[in-house]
N, C-alpha and C positions, 0 to 999 in steps of 0.2 A: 589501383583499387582503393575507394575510399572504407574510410574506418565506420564502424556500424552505427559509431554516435552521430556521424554525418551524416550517415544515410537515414537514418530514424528520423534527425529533425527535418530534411527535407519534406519527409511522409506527413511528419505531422502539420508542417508548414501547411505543405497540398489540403490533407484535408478543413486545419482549421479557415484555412484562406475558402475554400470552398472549390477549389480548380476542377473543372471534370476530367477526365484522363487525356483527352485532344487536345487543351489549353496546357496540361503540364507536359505532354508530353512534344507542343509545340514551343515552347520556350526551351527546353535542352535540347531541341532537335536546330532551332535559330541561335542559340549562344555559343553550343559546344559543339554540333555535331554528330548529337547522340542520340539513340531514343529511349535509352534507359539512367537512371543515375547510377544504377550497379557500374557504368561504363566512365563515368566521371574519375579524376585522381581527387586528392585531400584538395590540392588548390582549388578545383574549377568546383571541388562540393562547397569549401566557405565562400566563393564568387555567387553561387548559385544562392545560396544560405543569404546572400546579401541582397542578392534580388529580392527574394521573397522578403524579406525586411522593409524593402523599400518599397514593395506593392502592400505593407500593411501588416506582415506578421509579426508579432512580437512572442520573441519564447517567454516560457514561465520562467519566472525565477526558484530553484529548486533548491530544497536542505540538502547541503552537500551529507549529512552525516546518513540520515533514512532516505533520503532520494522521493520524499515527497515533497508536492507544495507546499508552501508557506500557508497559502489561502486555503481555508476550510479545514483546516487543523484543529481539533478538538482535545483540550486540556484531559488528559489521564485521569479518568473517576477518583472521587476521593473517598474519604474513608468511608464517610454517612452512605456514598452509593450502592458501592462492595458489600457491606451490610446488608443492604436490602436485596443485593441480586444474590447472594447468600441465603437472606430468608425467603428470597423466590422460592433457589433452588432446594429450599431444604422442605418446603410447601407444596411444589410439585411429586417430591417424592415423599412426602408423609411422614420425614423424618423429623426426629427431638432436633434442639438447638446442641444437644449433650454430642450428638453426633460432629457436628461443623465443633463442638470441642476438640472431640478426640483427634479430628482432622489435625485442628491447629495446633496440640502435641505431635502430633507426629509429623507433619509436614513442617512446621514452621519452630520446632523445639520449645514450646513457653507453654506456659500451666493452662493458662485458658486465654478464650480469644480475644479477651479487650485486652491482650496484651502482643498480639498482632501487629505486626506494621502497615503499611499502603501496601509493599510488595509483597509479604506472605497473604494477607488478603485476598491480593491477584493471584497468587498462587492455589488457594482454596478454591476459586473462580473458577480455575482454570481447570484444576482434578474436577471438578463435579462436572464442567462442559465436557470431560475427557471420559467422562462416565458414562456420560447421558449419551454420546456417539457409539462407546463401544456397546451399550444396554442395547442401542438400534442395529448394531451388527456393521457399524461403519470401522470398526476399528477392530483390531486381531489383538489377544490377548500374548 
């Protein structure tokens, strides 16, 4: 029985390669024997793994830490941003700036919020997006 990381990248092999179900399922059924890769062991899925490599696939290379791609990764907003999706959201809901204070006393412990960091920032961000859900009835008090 192969393990699920095997079998995942065959899948994804098949579709990025573009194979229709007859082509893939005529290559395991000529190599191995089989007509499914569920039916594969760990050897005959890195043998198959290598096939499709050599017909053209190439995997991503993956952040072992978040387990996303490398590519298309977008650096973490910075302070000036948070700011402004702050004053978005303090604009949408017709609140004072006195309000997104009193947040930042009680969320992030410090007198007022230019004394905030990147992370409590994200954290004010994040209660106001957690408000605006629960305000629409997506979230249980």
């Amino acid at each position: 029985m192969p393990t699920s990381a095997n079998l995942a990248k065959i899948h994804i092999a098949k579709k990025e390669l573009g194979l229709s179900d007859e082509d893939y399922r005529g290559i395991l059924a000529y190599h191995f024997q089989v007509d499914s890769a569920a039916k594969l062991n760990d050897r005959q899925c890195v043998v198959m793994i290598n096939h499709l490599k050599s017909k053209g696939w190439k995997p991503k290379s993956r952040d072992k830490k978040r387990g996303k791609p490398f590519a298309g990764t977008r650096p973490a907003p910075g302070r000036a941003a948070l700011l402004a999706k702050i004053e978005a959201q303090l604009t949408v809901r017709q609140l004072p700036w006195s309000y997104a204070a009193s947040m930042a006393k009680r969320i992030c412990k410090v007198d007022a919020l230019e004394f905030c960091d990147v992370e409590g920032l994200r954290k004010i961000v994040a209660a106001f997006a957690y408000d605006a859900k629960r305000r629409k009835g997506l979230v249980q008090k």
